[in-house]
PASEBA-1860 file (N, C-alpha, C; in nm, 3 decimals):
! residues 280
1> XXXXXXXX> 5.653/-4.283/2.840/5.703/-4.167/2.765/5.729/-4.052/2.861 ~ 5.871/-3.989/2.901/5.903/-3.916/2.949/5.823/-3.757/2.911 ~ 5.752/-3.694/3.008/5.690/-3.578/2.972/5.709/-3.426/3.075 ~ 5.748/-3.342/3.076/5.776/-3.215/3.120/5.717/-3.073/3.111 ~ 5.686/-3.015/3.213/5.630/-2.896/3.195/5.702/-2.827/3.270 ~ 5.711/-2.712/3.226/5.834/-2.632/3.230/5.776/-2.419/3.212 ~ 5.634/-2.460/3.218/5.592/-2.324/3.267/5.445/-2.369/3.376 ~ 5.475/-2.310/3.527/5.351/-2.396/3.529/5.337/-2.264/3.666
9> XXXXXXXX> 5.233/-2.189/3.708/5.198/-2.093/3.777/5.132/-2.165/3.934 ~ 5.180/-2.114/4.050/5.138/-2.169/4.205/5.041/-2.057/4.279 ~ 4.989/-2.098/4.311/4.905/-1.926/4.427/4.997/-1.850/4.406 ~ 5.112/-1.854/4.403/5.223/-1.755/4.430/5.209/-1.624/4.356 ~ 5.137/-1.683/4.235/5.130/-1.585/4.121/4.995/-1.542/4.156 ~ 5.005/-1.364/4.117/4.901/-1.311/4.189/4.769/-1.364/4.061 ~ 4.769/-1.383/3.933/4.647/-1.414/3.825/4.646/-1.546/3.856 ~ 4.665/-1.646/3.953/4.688/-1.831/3.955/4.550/-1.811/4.078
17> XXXXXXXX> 4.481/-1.926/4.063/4.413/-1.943/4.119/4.432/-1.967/4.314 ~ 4.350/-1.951/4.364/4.414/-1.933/4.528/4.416/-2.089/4.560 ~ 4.377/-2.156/4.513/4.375/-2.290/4.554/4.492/-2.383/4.447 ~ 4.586/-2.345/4.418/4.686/-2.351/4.306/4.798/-2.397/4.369 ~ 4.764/-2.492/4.478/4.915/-2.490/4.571/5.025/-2.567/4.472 ~ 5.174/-2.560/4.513/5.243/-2.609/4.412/5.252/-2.776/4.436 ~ 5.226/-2.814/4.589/5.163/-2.968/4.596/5.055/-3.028/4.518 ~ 4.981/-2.901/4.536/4.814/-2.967/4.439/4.884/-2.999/4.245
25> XXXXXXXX> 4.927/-2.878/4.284/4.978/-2.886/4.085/5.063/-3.007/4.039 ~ 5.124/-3.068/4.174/5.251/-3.140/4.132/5.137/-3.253/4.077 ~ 5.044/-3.309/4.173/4.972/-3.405/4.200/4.881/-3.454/4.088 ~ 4.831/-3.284/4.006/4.753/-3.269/3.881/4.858/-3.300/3.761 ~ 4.995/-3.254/3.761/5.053/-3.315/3.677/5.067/-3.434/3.633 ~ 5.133/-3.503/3.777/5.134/-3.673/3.726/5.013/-3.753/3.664 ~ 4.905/-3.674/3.733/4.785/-3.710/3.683/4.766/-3.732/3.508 ~ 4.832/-3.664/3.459/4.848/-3.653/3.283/4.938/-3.711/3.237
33> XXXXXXXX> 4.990/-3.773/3.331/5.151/-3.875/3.275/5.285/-3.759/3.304 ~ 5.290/-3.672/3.328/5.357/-3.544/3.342/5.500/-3.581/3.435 ~ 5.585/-3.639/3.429/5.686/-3.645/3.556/5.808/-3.522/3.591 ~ 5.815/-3.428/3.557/5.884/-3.318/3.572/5.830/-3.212/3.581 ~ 5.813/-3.103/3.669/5.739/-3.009/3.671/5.820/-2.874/3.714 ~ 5.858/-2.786/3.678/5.923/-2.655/3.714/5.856/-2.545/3.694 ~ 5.784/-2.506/3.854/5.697/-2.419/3.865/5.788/-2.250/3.864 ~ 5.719/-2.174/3.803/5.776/-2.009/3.692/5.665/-1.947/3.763
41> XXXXXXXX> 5.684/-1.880/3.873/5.587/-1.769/3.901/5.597/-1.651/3.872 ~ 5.523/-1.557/3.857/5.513/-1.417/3.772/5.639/-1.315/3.867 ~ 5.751/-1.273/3.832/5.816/-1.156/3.890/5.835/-1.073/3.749 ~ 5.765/-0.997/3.722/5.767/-0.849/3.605/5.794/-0.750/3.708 ~ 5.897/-0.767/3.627/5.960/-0.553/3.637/5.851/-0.464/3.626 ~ 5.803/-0.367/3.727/5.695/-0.273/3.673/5.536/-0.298/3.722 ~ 5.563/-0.475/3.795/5.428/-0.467/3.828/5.400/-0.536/3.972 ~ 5.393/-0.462/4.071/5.364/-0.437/4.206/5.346/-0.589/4.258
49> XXXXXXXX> 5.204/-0.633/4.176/5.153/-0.716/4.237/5.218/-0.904/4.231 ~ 5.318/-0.882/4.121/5.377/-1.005/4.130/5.527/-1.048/4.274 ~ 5.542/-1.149/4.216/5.690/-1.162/4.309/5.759/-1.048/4.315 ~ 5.812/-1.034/4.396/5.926/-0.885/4.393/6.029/-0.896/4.460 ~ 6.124/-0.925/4.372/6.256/-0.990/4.375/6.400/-0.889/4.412 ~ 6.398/-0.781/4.536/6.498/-0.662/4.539/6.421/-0.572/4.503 ~ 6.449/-0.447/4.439/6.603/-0.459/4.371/6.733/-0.447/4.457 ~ 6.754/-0.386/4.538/6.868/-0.438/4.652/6.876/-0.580/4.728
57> XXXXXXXX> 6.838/-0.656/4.764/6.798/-0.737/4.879/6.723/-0.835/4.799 ~ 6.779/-0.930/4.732/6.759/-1.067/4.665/6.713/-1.193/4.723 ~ 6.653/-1.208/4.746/6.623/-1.342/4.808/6.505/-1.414/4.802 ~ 6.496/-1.562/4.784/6.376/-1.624/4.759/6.268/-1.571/4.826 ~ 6.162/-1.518/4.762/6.053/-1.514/4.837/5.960/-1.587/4.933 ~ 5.920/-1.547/5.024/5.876/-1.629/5.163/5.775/-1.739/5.132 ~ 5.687/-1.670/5.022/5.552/-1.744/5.035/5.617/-1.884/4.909 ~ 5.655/-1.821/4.797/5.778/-1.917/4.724/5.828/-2.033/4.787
65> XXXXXXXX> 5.919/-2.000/4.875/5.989/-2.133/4.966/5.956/-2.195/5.033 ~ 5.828/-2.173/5.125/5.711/-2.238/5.154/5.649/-2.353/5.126 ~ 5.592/-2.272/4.996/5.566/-2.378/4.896/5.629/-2.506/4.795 ~ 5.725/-2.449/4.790/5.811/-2.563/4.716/5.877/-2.656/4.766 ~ 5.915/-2.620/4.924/5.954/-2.753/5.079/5.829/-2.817/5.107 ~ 5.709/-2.745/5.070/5.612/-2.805/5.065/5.597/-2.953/4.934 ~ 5.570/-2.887/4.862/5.587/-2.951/4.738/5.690/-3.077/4.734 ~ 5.771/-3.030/4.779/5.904/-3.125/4.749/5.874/-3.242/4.903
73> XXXXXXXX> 5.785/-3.222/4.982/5.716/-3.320/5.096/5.622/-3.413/5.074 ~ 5.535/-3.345/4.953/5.392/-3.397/4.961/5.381/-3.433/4.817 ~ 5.472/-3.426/4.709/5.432/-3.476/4.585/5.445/-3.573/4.620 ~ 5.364/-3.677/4.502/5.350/-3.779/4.511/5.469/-3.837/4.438 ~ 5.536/-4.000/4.487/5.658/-4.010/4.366/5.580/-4.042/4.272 ~ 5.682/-3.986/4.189/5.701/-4.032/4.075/5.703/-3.932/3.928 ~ 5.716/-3.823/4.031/5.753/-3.635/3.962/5.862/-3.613/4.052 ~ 5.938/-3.552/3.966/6.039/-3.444/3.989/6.001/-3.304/3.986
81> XXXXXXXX> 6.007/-3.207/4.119/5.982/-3.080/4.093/6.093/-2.990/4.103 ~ 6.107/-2.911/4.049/6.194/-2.795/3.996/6.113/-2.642/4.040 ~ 6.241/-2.555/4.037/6.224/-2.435/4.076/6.251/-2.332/3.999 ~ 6.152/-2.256/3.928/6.186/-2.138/3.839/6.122/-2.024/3.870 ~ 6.099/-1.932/3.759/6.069/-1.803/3.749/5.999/-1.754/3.622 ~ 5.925/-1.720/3.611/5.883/-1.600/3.482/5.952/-1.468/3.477 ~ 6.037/-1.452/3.435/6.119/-1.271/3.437/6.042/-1.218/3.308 ~ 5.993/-1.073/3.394/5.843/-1.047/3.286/5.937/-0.928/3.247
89> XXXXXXXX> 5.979/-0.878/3.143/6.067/-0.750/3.116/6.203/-0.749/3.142 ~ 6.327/-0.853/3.192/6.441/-0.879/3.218/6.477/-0.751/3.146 ~ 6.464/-0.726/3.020/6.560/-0.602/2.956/6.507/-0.481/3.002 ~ 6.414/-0.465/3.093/6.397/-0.334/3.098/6.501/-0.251/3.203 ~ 6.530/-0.374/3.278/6.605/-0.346/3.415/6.691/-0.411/3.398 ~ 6.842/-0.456/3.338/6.893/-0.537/3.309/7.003/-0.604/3.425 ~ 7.057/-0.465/3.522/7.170/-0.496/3.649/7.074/-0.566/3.719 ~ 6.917/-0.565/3.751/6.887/-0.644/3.815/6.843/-0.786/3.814
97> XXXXXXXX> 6.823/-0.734/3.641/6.786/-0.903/3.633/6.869/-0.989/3.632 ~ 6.976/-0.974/3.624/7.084/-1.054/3.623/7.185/-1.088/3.749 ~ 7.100/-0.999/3.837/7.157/-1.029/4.004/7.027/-1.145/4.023 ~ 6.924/-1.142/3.975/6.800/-1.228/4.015/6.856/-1.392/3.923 ~ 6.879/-1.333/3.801/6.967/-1.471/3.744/7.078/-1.533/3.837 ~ 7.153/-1.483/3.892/7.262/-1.567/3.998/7.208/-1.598/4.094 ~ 7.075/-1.590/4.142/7.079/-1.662/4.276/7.022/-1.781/4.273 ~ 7.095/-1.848/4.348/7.170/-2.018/4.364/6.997/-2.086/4.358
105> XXXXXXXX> 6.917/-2.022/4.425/6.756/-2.129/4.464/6.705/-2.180/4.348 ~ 6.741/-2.111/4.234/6.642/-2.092/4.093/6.705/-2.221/3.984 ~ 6.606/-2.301/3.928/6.684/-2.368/3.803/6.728/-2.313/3.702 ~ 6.620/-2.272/3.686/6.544/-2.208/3.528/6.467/-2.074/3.522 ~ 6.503/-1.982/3.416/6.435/-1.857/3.406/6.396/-1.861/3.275 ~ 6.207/-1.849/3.290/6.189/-1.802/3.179/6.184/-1.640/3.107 ~ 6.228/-1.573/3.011/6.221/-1.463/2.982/6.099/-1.424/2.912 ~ 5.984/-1.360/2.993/5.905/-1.277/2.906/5.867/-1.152/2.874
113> XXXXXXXX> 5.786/-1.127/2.772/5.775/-0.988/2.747/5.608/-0.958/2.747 ~ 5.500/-0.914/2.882/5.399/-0.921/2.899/5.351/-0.761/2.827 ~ 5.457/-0.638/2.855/5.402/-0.523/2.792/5.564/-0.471/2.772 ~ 5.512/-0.351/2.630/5.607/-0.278/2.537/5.651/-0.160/2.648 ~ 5.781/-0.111/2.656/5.793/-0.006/2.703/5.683/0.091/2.729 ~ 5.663/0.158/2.839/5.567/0.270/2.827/5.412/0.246/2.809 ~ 5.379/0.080/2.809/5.241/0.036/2.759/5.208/-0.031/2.883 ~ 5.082/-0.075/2.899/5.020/-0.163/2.970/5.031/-0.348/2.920
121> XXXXXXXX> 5.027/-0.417/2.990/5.008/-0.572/2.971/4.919/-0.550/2.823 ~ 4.943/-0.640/2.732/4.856/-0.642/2.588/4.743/-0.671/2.668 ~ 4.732/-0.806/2.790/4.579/-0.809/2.822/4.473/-0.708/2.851 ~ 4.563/-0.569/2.869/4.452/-0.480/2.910/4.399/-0.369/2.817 ~ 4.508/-0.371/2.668/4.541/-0.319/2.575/4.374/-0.283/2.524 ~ 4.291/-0.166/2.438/4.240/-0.162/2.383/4.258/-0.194/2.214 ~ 4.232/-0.291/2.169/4.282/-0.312/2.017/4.197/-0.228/1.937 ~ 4.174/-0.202/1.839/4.071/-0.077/1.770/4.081/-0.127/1.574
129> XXXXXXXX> 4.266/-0.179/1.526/4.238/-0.180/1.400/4.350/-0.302/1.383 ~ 4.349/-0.408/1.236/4.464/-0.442/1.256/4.582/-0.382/1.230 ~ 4.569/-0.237/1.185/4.729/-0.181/1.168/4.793/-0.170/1.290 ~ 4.693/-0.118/1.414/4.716/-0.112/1.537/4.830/-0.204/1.556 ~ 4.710/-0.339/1.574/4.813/-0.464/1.570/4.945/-0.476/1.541 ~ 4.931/-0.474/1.400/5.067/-0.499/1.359/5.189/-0.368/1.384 ~ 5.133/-0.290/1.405/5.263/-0.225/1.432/5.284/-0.239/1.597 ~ 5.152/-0.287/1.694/5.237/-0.339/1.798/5.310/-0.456/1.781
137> XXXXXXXX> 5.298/-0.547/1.716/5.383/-0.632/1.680/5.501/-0.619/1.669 ~ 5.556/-0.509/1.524/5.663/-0.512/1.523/5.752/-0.442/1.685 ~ 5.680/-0.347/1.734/5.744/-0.335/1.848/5.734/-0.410/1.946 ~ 5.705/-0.508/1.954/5.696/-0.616/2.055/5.822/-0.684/1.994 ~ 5.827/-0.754/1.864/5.933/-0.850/1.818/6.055/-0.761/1.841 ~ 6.034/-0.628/1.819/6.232/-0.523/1.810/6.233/-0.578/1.968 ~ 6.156/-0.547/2.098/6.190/-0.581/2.220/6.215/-0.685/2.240 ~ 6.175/-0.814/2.184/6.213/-0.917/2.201/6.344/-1.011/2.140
145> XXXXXXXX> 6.453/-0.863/2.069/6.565/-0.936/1.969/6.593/-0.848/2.076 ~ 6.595/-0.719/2.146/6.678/-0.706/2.275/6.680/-0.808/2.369 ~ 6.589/-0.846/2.402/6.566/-0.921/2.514/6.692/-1.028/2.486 ~ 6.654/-1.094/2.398/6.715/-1.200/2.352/6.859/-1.204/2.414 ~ 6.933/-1.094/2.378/7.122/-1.029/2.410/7.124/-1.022/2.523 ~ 7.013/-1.061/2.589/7.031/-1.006/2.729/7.069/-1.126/2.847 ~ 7.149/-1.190/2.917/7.191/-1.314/2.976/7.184/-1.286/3.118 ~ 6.998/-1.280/3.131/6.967/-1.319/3.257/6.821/-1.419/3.240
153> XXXXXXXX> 6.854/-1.530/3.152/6.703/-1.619/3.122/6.783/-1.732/3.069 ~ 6.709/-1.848/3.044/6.714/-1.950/2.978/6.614/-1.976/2.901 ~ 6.535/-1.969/2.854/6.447/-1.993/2.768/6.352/-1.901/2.749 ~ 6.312/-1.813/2.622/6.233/-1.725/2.622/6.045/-1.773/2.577 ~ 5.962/-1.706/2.660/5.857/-1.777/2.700/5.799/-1.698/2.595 ~ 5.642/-1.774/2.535/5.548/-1.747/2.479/5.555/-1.651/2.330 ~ 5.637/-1.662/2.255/5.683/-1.604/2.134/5.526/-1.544/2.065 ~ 5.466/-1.415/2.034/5.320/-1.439/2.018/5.218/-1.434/2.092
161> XXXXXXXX> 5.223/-1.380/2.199/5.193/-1.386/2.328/5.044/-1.247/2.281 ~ 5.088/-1.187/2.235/4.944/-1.073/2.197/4.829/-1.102/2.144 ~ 4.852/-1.236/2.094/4.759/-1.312/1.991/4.629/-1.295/2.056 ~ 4.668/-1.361/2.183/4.534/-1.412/2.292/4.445/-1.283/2.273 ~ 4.507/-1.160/2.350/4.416/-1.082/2.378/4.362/-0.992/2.253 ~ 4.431/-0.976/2.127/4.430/-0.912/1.983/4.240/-1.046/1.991 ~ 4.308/-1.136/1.997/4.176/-1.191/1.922/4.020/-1.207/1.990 ~ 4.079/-1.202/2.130/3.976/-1.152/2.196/3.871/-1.012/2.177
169> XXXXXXXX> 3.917/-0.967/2.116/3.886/-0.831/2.093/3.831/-0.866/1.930 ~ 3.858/-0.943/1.887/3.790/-0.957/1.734/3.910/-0.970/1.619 ~ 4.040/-0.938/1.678/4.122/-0.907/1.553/4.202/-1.073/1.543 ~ 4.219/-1.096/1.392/4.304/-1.220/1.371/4.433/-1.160/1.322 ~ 4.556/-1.135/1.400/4.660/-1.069/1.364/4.760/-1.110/1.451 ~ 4.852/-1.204/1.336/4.934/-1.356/1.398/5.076/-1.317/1.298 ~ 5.131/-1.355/1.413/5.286/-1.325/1.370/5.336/-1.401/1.268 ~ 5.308/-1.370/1.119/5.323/-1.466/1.014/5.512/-1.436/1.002
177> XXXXXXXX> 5.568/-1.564/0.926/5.705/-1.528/0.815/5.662/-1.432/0.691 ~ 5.533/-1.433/0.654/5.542/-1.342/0.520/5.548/-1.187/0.572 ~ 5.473/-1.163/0.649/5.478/-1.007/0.707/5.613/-1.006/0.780 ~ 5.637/-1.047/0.889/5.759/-1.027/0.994/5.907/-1.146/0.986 ~ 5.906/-1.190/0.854/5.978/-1.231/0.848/6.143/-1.224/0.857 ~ 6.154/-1.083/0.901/6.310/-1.062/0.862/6.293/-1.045/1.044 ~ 6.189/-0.951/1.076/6.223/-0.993/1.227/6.245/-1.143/1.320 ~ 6.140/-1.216/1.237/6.135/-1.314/1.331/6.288/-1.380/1.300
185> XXXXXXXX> 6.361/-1.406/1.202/6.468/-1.456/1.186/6.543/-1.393/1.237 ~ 6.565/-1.253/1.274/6.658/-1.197/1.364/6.644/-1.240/1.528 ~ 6.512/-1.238/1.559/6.492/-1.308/1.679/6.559/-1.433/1.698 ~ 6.495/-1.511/1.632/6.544/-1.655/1.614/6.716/-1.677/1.628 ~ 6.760/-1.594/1.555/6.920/-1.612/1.538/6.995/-1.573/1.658 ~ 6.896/-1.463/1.725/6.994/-1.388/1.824/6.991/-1.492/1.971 ~ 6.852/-1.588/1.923/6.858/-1.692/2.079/6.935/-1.765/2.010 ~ 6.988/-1.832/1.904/7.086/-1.960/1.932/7.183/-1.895/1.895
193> XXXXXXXX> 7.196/-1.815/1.868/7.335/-1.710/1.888/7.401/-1.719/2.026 ~ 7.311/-1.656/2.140/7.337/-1.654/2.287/7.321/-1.788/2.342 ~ 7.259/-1.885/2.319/7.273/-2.063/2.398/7.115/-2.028/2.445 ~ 7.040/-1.960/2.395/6.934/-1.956/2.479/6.801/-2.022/2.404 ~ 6.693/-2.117/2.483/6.616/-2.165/2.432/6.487/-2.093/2.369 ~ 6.409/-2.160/2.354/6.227/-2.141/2.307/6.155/-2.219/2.352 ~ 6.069/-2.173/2.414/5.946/-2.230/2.489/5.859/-2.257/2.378 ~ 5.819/-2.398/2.381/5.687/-2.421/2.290/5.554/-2.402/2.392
201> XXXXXXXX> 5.501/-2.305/2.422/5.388/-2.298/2.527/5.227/-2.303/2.438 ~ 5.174/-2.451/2.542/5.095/-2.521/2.464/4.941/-2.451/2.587 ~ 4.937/-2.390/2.629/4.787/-2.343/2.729/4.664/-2.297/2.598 ~ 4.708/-2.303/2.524/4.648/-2.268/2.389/4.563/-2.377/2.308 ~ 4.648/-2.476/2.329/4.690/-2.592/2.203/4.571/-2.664/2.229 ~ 4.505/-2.701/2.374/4.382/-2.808/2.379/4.295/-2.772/2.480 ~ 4.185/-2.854/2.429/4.077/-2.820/2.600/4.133/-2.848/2.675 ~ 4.087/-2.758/2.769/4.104/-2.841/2.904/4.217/-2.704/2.952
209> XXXXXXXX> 4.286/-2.610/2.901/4.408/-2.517/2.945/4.343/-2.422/2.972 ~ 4.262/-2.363/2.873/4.198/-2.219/2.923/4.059/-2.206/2.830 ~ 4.021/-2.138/2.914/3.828/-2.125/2.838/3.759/-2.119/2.749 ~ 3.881/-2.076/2.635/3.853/-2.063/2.478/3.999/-2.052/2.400 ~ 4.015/-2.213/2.413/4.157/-2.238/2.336/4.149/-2.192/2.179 ~ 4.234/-2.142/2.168/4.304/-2.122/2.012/4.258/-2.234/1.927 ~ 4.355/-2.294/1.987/4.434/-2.413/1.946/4.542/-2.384/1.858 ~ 4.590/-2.358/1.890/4.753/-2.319/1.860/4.848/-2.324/1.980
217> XXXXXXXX> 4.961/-2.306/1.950/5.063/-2.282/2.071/5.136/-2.112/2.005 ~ 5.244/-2.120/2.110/5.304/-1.966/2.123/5.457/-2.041/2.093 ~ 5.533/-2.020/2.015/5.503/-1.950/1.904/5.383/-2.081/1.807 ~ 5.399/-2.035/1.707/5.282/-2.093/1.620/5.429/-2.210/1.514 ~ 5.359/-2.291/1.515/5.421/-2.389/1.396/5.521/-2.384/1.294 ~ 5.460/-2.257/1.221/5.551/-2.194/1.132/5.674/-2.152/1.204 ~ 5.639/-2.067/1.321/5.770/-2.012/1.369/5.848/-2.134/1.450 ~ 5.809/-2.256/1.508/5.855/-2.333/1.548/5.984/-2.414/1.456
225> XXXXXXXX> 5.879/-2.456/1.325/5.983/-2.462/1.213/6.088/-2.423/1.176 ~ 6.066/-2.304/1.183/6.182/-2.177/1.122/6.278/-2.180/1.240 ~ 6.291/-2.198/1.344/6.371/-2.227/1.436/6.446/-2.332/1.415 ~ 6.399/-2.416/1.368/6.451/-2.577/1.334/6.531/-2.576/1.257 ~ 6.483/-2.481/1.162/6.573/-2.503/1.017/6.672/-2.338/1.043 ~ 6.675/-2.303/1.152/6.808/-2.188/1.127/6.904/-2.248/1.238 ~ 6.860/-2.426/1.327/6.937/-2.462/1.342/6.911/-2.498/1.518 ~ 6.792/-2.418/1.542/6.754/-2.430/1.702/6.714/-2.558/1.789
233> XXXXXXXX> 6.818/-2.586/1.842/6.736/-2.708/1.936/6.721/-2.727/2.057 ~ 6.728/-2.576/2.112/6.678/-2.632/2.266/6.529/-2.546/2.266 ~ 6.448/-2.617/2.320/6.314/-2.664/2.347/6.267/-2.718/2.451 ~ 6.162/-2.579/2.566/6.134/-2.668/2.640/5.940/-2.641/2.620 ~ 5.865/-2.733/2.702/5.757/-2.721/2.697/5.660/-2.694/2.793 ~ 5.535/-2.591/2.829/5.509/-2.525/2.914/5.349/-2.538/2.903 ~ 5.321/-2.540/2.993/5.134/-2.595/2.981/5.066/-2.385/2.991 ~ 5.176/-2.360/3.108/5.113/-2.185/3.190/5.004/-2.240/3.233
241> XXXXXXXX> 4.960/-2.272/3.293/4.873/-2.313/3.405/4.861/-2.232/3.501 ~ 4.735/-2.204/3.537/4.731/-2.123/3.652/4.646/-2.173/3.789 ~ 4.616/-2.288/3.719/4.498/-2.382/3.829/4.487/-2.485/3.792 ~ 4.480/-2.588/3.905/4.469/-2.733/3.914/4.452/-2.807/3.804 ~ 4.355/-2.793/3.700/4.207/-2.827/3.598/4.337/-2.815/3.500 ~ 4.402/-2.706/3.476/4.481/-2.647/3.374/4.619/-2.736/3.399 ~ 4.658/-2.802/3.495/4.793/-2.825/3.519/4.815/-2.903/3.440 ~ 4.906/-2.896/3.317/4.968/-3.039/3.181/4.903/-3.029/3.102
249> XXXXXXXX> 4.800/-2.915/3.089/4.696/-2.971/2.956/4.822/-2.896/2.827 ~ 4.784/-2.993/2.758/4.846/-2.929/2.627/4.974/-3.021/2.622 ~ 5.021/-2.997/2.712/5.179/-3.073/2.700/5.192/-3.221/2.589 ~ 5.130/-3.306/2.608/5.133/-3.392/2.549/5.176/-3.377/2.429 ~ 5.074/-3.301/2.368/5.048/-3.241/2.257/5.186/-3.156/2.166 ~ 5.183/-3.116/2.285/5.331/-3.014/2.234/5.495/-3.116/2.213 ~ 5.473/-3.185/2.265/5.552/-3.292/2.274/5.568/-3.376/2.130 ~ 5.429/-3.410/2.085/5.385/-3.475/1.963/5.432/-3.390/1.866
257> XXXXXXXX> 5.402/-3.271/1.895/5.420/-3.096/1.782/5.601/-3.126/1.712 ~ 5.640/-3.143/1.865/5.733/-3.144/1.830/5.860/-3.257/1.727 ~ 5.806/-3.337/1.770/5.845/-3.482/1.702/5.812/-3.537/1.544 ~ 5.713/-3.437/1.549/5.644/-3.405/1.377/5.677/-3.301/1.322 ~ 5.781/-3.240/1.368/5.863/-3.090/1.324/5.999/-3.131/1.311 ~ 6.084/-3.239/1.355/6.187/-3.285/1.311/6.309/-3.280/1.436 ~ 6.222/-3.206/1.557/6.284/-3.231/1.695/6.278/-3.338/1.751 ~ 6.438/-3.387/1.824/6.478/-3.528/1.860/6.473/-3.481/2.002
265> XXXXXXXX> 6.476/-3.396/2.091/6.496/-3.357/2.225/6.393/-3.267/2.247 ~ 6.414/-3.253/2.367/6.347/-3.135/2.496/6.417/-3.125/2.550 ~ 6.427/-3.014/2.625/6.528/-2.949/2.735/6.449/-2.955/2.845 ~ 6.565/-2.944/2.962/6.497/-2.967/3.094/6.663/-2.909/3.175 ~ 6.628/-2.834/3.308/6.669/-2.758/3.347/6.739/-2.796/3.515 ~ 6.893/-2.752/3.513/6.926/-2.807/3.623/7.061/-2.689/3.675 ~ 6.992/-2.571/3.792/7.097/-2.471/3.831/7.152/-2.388/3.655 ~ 7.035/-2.353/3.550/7.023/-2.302/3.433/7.109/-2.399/3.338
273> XXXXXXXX> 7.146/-2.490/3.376/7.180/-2.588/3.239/7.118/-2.669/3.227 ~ 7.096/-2.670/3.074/7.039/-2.779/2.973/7.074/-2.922/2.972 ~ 6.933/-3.027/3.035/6.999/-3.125/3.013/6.881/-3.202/2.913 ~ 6.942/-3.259/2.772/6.862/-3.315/2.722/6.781/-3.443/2.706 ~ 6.613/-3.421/2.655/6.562/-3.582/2.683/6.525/-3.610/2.551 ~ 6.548/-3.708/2.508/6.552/-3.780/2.377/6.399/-3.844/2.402 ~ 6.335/-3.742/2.264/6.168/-3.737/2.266/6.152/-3.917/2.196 ~ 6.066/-3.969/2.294/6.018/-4.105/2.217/5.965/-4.140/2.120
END
């Protein structure tokens, strides 16, 4: 059974573990049955400590290319590795993100949205009520139907992404269709409007991804659905891994998610086009 991960973090990324090489990860993948791997390291607009991509002066990063001639030496056969990106805020900066979208090294860009204009990362967010919540919500989802218009990504990462740290903090305040329903369908419409995908990101979904799984994925089921039925079918699937232990967990899973939701494919990524794999 053909299987793919398609968000997966190297040392490169400053929150990935230091022993996270993108050889070690390739190696932990196959380990799970995993044969495609396209490692997305953190470059956000706004935050120092990730990749930093220009803004004049574009070019693969050192420690990046390194690693992935590495990678592409020492995996073991029987994976294919790929070359991407996490674009953390693409709309905030838009001339640049889209000079970072043309350059030739990259497969695949995922588009995310880690913090709201003017805010900090949700991870560092103090939560206090769920109105809080939800009205960061809705301003998270309005940024993310910009984002959407915006054509410097291929697939937008982690739909729901506040959940983690909202619930860490005590609050259960999840991007339902009954509350945000007119947003999320505007979201939804405006990616297969533009050709652009959805990440089913599963680091959530099972042991073994992160220290106190959900068990859920990003987006959540419901919203996976609702994608389906306004017509969405590109889909790719993303473990976010940030260390060895973590590399593929979930994927499987997300794979299964998907095949019991009425999806016949996955997407998989080549110089930003979609090429599809007919789920078994």
């Amino acid at each position: 059974m053909f299987l793919a991960d398609y968000h997966v973090h190297s040392c490169c990324s400053f929150d990935a573990d230091n022993k996270a090489r993108m050889s070690e990860m390739a190696k932990a993948e196959l380990k799970r049955g995993i044969t495609e791997v396209c490692f997305t390291d953190h470059c956000d607009f706004g935050v120092p400590e990730t990749l930093q991509i220009g803004p004049n002066n574009f070019q693969l990063p050192r420690s990046q290319a390194h690693q992935f001639i590495d990678a592409m030496e020492r995996a073991p056969d029987g994976i294919e590795v790929r070359l991407g990106l996490e674009l953390g805020q693409p709309h905030h900066d838009v001339p640049r993100a889209k000079r970072i979208y043309a350059m030739p090294e990259y497969d695949f860009i995922l588009g995310s949205l880690h913090n709201l204009r003017g805010e900090k990362d949700f991870y560092y967010l103090k939560y206090e009520s769920l109105e809080q919540c939800y009205e960061l919500y809705e301003r998270y989802l309005d940024e993310l139907i910009e984002l959407a218009s915006v054509p410097c990504f291929d697939v937008m990462a982690h739909i729901g992404y506040c959940l983690r740290y909202m619930h860490k903090q005590g609050f259960e305040a999840s991007i339902t269709m009954e509350r945000f329903g007119d947003r999320v369908d505007a979201l939804l419409r405006a990616l297969i409007e533009n050709g652009r995908g959805m990440e089913l990101n599963c680091a959530d979904l099972a042991p073994g991804g992160r220290a106190e799984p959900l068990l859920t994925t990003f987006p959540s089921v419901e919203i996976l659905r609702r994608y389906r039925e306004l017509g969405g079918d590109i889909v790719t699937v993303g473990s976010d891994a940030h260390n060895v232990k973590a590399a593929g967990s979930g994927v499987a899973e997300g794979f299964e998610l998907l095949r019991e939701n009425g999806f016949r494919y996955v997407a998989t990524y080549r110089r930003h086009k979609a090429e599809f794999k007919r789920l078994a």
